[in-house]
N, C-alpha and C positions, 0 to 999 in steps of 0.2 A: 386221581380225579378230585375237583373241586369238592368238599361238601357242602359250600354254597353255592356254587357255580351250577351243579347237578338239579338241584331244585327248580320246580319249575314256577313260573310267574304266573297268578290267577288274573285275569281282565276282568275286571265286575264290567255291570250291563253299565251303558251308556260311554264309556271308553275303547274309543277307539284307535289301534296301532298303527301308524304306516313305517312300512321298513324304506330306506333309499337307503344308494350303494355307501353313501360316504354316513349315517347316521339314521337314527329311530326318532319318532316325533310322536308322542303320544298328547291327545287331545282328550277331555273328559271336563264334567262341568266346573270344573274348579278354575279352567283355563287349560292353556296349550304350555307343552315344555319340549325343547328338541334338544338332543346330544348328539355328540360324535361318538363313534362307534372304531375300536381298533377293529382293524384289516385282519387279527387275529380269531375273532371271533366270529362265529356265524349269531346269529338271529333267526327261530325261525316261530311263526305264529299258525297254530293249529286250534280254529277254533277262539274259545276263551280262554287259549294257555296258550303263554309266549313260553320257546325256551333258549337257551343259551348252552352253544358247543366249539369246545377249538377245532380248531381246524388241522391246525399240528403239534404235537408235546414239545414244546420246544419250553426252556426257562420263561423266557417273557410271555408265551401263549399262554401258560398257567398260573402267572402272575397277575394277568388281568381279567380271565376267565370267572373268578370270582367276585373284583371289582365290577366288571359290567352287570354280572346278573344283581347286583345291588343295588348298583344309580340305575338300572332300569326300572327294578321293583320301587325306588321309590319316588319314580316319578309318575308311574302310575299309581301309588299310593295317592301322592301330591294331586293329580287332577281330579282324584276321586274325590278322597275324604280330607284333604288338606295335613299340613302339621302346624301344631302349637308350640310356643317355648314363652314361659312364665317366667317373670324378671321380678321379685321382693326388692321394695325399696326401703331403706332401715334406717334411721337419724333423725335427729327434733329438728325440723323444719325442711327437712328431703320431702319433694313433691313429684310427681308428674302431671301432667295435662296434656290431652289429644287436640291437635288444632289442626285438622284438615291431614295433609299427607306429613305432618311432623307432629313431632312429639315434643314440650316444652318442659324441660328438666328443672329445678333449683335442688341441688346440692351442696349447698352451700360454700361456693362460689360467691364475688363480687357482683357477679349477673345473672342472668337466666339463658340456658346453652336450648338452644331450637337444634335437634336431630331430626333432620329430613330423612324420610322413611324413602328407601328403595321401591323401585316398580314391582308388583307384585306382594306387596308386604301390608297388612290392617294392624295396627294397634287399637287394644281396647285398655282406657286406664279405668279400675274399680277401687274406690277408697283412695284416691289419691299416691298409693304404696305400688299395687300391684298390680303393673303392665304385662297384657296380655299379648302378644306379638301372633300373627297367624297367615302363611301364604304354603302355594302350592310345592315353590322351590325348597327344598329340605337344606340346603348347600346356602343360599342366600339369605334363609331367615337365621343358621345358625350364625352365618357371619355380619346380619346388625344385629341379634342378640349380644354376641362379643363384641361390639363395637358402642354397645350401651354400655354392656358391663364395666367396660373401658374407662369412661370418662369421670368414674368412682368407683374403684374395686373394694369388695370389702377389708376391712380391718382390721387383724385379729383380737386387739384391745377391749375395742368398745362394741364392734363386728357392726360400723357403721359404714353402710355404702350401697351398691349394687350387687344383687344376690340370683343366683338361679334360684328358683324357687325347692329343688330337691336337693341343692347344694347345701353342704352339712360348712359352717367358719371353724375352724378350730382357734380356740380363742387360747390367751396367753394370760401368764397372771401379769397384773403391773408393776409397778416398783414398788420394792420393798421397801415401808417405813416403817422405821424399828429407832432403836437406841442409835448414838452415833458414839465412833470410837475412838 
């Protein structure tokens, strides 16, 4: 049996489940988020507790038996209390600025790159450095945090670029100048 899978899913108040046959749809003040659901898995909601059971041992039934009880928990995470992911910006004259549903980068670049933010996604820029990114999808925000980080990854030299904020650079020594031979 799963050790994740076995756990069950707490529903705080104001979130509410609906099962359908082909998927889960859970709704809560953060917004609405619906998935597919494998044919493997049952669903069932008692109460304030959703839980998660295969239906038969088979290899793939317990393959995803733990998968599911995870993107369900957190997307009832997601409606409830939301997820964050904080991006460090690091260089002499690296900026950000929020302009409506995009974000206006210089990284120094020839230009200034506008990343248009995803449905569901809020940036908050503080101090010009450190971008705050915040939505209900746990799956979406991490993939335009990666796709920030992207457009300047850090560097292990100077470790100037775009940083998770709990992201540790490991930095490198520079060239050696020394005698020459």
């Amino acid at each position: 049996m799963s050790r994740i899978g076995k756990q069950p899913i707490s529903v705080p108040a104001g979130v509410t489940v609906t099962l359908d046959p082909s998927g889960v749809k859970v709704k809560g003040p953060k917004g609405t988020l619906a998935a597919a659901v494998s044919p493997l898995v049952d669903l069932k909601v008692d109460g304030a507790v959703l839980n998660v059971a295969r239906r038969e041992d088979t290899r793939e039934a317990r393959s995803v038996h733990g998968l599911t009880r995870k993107l369900v928990a957190n997307m009832v995470i997601g409606v409830s209390a939301g997820f964050r992911r904080v991006l460090e910006i690091n260089g002499v004259g690296y900026r950000a600025e929020a302009k409506g549903n995009a974000i206006q980068l210089a990284l120094g670049y020839s230009h200034p790159i506008v990343f248009p933010l995803p449905q569901g996604v809020q940036a908050k820029v503080d101090k010009q450095t450190v971008v705050t990114l915040e939505g209900a999808d746990r799956q979406v925000l991490g993939e335009t945090a990666a796709a920030i980080r992207k457009l300047r990854p850090p560097e292990p030299y100077k470790g100037k670029g775009i940083k998770y904020a709990e992201e540790k650079i490991r930095r490198k020594a520079g060239k050696a100048v020394g005698a020459a031979s």
